[in-house]
C-alpha positions in Angstrom: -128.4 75.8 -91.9 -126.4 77.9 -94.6 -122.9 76.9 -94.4 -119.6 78.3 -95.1 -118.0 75.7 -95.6 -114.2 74.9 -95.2 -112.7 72.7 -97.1 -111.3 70.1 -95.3 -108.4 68.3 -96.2 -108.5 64.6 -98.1 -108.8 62.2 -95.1 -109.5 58.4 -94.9 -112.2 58.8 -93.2 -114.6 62.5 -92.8 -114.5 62.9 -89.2 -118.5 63.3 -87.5 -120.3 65.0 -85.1 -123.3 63.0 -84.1 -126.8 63.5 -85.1 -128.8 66.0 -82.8 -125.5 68.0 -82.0 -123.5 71.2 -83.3 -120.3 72.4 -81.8 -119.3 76.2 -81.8 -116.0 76.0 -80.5 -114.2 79.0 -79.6 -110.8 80.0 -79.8 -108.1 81.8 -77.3 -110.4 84.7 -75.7 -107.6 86.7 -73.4 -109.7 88.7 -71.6 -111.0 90.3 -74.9 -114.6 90.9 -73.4 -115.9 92.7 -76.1 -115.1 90.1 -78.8 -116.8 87.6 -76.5 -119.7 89.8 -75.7 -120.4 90.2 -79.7 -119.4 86.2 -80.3 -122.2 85.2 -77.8 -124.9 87.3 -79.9 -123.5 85.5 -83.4 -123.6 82.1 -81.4 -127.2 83.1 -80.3 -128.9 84.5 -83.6 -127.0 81.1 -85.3 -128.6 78.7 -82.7 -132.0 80.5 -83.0 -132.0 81.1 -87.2 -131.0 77.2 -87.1 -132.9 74.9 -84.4 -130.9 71.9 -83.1 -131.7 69.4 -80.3 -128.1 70.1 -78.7 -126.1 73.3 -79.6 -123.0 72.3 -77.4 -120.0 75.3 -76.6 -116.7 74.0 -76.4 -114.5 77.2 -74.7 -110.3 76.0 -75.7 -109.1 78.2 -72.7 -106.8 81.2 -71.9 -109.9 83.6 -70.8 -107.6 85.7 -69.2 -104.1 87.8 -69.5 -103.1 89.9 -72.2 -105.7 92.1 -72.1 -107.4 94.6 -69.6 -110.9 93.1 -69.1 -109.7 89.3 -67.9 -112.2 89.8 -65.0 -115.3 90.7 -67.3 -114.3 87.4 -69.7 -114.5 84.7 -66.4 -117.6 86.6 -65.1 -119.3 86.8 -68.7 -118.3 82.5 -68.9 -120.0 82.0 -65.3 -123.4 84.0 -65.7 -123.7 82.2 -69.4 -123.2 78.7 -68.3 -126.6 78.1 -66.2 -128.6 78.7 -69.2 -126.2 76.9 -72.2 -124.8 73.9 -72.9 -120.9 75.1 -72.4 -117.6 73.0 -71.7 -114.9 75.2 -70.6 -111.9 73.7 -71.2 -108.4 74.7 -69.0 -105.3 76.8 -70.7 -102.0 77.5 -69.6 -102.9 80.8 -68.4 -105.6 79.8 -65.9 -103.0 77.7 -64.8 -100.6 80.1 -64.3 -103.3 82.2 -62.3 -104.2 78.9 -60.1 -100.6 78.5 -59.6 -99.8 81.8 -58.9 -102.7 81.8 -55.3 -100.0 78.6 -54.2 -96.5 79.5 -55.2 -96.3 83.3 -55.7 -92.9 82.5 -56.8 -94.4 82.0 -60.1 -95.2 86.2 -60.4 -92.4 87.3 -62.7 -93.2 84.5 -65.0 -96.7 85.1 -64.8 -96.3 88.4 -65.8 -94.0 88.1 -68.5 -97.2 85.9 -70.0 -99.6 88.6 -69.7 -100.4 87.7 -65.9 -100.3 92.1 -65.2 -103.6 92.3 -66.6 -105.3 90.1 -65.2 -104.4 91.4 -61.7 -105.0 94.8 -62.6 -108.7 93.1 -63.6 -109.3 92.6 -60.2 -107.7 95.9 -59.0 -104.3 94.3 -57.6 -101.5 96.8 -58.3 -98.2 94.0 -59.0 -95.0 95.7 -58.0 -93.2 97.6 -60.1 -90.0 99.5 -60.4 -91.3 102.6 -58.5 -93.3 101.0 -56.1 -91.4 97.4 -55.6 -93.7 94.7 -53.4 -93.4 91.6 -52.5 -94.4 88.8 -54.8 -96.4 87.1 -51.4 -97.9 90.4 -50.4 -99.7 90.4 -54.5 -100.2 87.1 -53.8 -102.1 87.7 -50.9 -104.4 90.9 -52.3 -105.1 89.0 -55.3 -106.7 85.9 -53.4 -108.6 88.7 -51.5 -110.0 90.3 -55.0 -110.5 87.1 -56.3 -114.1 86.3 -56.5 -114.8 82.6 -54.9 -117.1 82.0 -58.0 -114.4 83.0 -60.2 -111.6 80.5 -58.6 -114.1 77.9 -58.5 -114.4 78.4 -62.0 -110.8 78.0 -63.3 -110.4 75.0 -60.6 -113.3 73.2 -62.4 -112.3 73.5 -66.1 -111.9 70.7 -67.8 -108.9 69.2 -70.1 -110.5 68.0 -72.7 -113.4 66.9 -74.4 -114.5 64.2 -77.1 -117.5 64.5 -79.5 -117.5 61.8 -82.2 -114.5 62.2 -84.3 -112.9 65.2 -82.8 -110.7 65.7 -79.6 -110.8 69.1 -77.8 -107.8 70.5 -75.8 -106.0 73.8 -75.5 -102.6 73.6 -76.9 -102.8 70.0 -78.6 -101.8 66.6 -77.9 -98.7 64.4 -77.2 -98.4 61.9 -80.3 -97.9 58.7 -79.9 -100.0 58.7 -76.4 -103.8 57.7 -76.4 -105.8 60.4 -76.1 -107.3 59.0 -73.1 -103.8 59.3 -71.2 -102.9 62.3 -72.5 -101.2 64.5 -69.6 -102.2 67.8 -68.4 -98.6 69.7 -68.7 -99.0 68.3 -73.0 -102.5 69.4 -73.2 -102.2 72.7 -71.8 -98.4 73.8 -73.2 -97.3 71.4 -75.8 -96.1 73.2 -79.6 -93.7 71.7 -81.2 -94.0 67.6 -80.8 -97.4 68.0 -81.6 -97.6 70.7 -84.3 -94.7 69.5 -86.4 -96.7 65.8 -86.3 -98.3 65.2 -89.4 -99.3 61.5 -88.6 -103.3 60.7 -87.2 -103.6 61.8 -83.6 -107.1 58.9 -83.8 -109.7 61.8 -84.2 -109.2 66.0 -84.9 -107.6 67.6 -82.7 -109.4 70.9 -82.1 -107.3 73.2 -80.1 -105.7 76.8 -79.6 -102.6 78.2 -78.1 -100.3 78.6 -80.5 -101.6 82.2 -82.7 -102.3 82.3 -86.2 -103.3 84.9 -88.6 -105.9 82.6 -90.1 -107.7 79.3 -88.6 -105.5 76.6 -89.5 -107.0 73.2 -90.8 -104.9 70.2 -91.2 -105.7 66.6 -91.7 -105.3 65.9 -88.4 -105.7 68.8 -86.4 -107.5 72.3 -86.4 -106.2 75.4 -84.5 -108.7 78.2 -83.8 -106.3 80.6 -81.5 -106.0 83.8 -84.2 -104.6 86.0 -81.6 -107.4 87.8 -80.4 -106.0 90.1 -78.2 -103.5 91.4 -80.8 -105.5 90.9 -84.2 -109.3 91.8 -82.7 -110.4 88.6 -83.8 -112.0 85.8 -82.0 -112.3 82.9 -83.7 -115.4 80.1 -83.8 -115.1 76.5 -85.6 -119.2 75.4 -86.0 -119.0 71.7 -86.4 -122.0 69.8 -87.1 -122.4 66.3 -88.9 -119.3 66.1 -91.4 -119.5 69.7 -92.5 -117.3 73.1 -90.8 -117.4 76.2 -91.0 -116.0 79.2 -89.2 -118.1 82.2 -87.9 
């Protein structure tokens, strides 16, 4: 395979995928379908152009809010994964959504974050200034829009995911904590505490949720969330062996 290959910043040790395996991992989607759509075709021509035993998809979250086609992103996810090998891991904003179908208290927030769009996705109208309506009345329409394939689907995603010397999770890591008992409120929201700690997590911590203009590659952590809703680009890390690269 013809790499582009990042350079990676001096380390003790070069972190490893193992043999047989390359990751494509894949950044903050918010219901940018198109992106996706086009992502799927470069992960596809890379996978066929370049034979390996296990071509593994690591998804970091947030397929939803933000932008119009939130519906199209979880239904594009859910007809891909039969036929690929594809972890999808949870974000804040499927939480939010999940949250949302128990407590529709949680609305205004939600929608504040982006939430509008994703209803409107699934043709819910949320109230509005005009046309005011009762947060348990949107609640109620959007668990009837609400596909039970496509709430199966967020209820199923998982929080993480290890492959030899990296760590996958949507917003990062609490330090100090083994990444075995990390909690799910750090994994899916935590900025800060983690991104301001420059110490060694134990592997690479691969994650999203905080934009940047450009993938950001530290020694001990890599974000891949380069706004794609806002900046048109959705970002994939290909890790394979010792070597990166971003495509």
């Amino acid at each position: 395979m013809i790499w582009n290959v990042l350079a990676s910043p001096a380390q003790k040790a070069k972190p490893r995928i193992p043999p047989h395996i390359r990751i494509y991992a894949v950044g903050d989607i918010h219901g940018r379908a198109d992106l996706l759509e086009a992502l799927f075709k470069r992960i596809d021509a890379s996978v066929k152009k370049h034979p390996i035993k296990h071509a593994i998809q690591v998804f970091l979250g947030d397929y939803i809010d933000r932008s119009p086609n939130s519906r199209d992103v979880i239904e594009m996810l859910i007809a891909r994964k039969p036929e690929q090998a594809m972890i999808c891991l949870k974000g804040n904003h499927e939480s939010y959504a999940l949250q949302f179908l128990d407590d529709p208290s949680v609305l205004s927030e939600w929608m504040q974050a982006g939430g509008i769009h994703t209803l409107l996705s699934y043709g819910v109208k949320p109230s509005t200034r005009g046309n005011p309506r009762p947060e348990h009345d949107v609640a109620r329409a959007f668990r009837a829009a609400l596909p039970e394939s496509h709430r199966q689907f967020m209820q199923n995603l998982e929080l993480s995911f290890t492959c030899g010397g990296y760590f996958f999770a949507h917003a990062g890591v609490r330090p100090g904590i083994a990444l075995r008992e990390q909690r799910e409120q750090d994994l899916l929201w935590i900025r800060e505490d983690f991104l301001l700690h420059e110490e060694d997590f134990g592997k690479i911590i691969v994650h999203g949720h905080t934009p940047a203009l450009e993938p950001d590659i530290r020694p001990n952590r890599i974000n891949i969330d380069t706004g794609a809703f806002a900046t048109g680009r959705l970002t994939c890390l290909v890790l394979q062996g010792d070597q990166m690269a971003i495509m």
